[in-house]
N, CA and C of each residue as an Amber inpcrd file, in Angstrom:
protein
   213
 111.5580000  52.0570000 139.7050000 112.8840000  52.6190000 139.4860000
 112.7280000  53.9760000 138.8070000 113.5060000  54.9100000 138.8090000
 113.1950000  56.0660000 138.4600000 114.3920000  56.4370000 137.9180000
 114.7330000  57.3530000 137.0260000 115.3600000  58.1780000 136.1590000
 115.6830000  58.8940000 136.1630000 117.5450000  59.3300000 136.2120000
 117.9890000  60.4850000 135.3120000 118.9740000  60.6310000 134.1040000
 118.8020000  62.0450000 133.3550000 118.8180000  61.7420000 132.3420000
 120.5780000  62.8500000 132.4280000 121.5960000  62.0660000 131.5860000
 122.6160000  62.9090000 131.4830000 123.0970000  63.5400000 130.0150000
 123.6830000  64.6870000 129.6670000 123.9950000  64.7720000 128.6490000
 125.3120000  64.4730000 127.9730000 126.1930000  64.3470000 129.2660000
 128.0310000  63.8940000 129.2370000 127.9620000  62.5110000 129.1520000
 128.9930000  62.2060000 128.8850000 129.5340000  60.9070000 128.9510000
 129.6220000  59.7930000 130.3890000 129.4970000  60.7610000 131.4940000
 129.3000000  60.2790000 133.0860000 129.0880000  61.3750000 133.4960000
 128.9050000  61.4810000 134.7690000 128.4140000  61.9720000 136.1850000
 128.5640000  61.2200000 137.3560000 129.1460000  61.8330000 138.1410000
 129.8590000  61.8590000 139.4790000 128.8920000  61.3300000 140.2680000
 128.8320000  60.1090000 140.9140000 128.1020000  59.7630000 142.1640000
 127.0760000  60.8060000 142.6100000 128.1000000  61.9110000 143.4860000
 127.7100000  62.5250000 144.3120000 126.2520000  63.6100000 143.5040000
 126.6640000  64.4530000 142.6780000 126.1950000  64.9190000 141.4310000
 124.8330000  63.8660000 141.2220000 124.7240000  62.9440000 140.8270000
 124.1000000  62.0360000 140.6210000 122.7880000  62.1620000 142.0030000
 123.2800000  61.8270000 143.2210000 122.3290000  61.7800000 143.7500000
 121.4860000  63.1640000 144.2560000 122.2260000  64.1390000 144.0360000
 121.6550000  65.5140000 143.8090000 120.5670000  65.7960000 142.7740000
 121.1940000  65.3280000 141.3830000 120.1290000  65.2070000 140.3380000
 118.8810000  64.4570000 140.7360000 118.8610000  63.6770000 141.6770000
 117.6780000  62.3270000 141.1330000 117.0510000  62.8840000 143.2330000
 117.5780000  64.0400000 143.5240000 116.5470000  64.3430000 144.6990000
 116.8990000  63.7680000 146.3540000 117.3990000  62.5810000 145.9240000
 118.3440000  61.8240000 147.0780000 118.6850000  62.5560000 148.3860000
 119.5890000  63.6400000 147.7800000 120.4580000  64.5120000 149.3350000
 119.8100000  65.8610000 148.3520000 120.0890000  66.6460000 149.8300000
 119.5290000  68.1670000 149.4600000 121.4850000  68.9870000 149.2490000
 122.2920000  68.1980000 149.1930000 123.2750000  68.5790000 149.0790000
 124.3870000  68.3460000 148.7470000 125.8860000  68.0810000 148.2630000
 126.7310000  67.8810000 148.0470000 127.6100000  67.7490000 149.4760000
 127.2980000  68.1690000 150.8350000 127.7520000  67.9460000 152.4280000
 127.1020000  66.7220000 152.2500000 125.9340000  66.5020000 152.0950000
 124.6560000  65.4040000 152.3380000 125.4010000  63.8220000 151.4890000
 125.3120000  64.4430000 150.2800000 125.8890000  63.0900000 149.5170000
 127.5670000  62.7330000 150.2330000 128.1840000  63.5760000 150.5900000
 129.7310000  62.7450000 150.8830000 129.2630000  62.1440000 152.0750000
 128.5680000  62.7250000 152.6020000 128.6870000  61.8980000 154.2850000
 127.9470000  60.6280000 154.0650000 126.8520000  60.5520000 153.3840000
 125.9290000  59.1180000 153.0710000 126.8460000  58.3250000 152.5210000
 127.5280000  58.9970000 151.2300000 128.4110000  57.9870000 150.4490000
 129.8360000  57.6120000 151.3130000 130.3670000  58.4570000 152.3680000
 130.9330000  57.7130000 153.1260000 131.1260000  56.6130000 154.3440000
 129.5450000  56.9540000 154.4600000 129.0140000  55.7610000 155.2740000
 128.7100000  54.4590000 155.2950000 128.7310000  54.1640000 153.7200000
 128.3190000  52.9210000 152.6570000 127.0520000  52.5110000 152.9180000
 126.0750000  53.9100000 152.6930000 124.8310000  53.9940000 152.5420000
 124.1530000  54.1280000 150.9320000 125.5190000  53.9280000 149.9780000
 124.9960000  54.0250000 148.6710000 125.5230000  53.0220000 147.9270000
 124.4950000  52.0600000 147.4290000 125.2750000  51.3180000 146.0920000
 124.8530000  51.3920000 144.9590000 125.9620000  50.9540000 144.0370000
 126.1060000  51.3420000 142.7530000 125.9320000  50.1270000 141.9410000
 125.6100000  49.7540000 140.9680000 125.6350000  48.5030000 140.5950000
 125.7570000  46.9690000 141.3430000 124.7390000  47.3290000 142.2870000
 124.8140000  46.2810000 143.9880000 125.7770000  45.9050000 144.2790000
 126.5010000  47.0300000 144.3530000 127.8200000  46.7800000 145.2390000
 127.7710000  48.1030000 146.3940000 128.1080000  48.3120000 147.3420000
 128.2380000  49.1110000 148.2930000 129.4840000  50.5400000 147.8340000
 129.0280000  51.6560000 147.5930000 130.5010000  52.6200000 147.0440000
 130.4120000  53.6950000 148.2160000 131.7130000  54.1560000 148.1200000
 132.3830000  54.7360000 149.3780000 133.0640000  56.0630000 148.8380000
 132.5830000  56.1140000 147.4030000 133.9630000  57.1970000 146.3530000
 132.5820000  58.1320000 145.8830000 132.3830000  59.1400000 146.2130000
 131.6280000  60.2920000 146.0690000 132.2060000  61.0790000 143.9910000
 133.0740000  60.5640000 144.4330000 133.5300000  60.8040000 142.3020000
 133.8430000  59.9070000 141.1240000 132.8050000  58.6930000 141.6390000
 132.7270000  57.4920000 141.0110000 132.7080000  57.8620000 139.5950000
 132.3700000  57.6490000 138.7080000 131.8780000  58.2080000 137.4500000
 130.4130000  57.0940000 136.9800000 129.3430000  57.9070000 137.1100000
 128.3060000  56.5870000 136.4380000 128.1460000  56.9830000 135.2580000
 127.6550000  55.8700000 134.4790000 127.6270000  56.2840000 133.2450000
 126.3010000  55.5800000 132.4830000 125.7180000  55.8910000 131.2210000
 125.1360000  55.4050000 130.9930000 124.3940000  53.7350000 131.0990000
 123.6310000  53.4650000 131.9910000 123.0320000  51.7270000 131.8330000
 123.0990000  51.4030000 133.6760000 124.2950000  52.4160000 134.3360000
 124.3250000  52.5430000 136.1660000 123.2480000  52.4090000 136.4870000
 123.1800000  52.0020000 137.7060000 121.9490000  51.8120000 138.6990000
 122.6010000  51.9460000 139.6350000 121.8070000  53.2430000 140.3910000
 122.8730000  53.3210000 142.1880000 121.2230000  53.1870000 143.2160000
 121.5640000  53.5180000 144.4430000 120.7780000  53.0610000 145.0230000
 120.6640000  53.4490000 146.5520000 119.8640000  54.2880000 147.0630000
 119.7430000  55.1060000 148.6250000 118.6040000  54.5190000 149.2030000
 118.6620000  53.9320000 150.4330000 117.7920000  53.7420000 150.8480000
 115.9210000  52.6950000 150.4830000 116.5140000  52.0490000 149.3770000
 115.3970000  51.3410000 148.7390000 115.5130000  52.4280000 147.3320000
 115.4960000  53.4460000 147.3390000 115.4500000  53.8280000 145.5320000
 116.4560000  53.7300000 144.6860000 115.9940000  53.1500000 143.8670000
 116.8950000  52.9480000 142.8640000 116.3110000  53.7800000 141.6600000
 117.9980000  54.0420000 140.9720000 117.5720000  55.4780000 140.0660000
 118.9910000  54.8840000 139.1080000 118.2530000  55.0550000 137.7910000
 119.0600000  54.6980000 136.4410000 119.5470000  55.9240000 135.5090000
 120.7210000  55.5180000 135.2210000 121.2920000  56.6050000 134.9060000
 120.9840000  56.0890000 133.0250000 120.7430000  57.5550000 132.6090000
 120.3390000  57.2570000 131.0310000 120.8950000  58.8160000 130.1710000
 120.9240000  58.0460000 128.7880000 122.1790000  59.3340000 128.5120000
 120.7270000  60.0150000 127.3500000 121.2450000  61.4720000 127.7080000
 119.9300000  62.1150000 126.9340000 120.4020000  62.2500000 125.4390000
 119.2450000  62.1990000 124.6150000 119.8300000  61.9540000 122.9790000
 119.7230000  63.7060000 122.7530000
């Protein structure tokens, strides 16, 4: 499982999978995340402005990437 690190209080799905390398884009992440090619806490999400937040686990394709809040 692999890691990113936020300094806010959440971060946006889409944002999210940009940070952690996922999509090379913000076109890239809506179309995956509208495909229900991404889940979030093993559930399937469809909302590109989810808010994750610290302790999240989302998930593309077999990687899973934890969202952790930077001190």
């Amino acid at each position: 499982m692999d890691n990113i690190y936020i300094k806010d209080e959440y971060i946006k799905l889409g944002q999210a999978l940009k940070l952690a390398g996922l999509v090379g884009s913000g076109v890239d992440a809506k179309f995956i995340i509208e495909d229900g090619l991404v889940m979030v806490n093993g559930e399937v999400e469809y909302r590109r402005g989810k808010k994750l937040r610290e302790g999240d686990v989302f998930e593309l394709e077999g990687n899973q990437v934890k969202v952790n809040k930077r001190i």
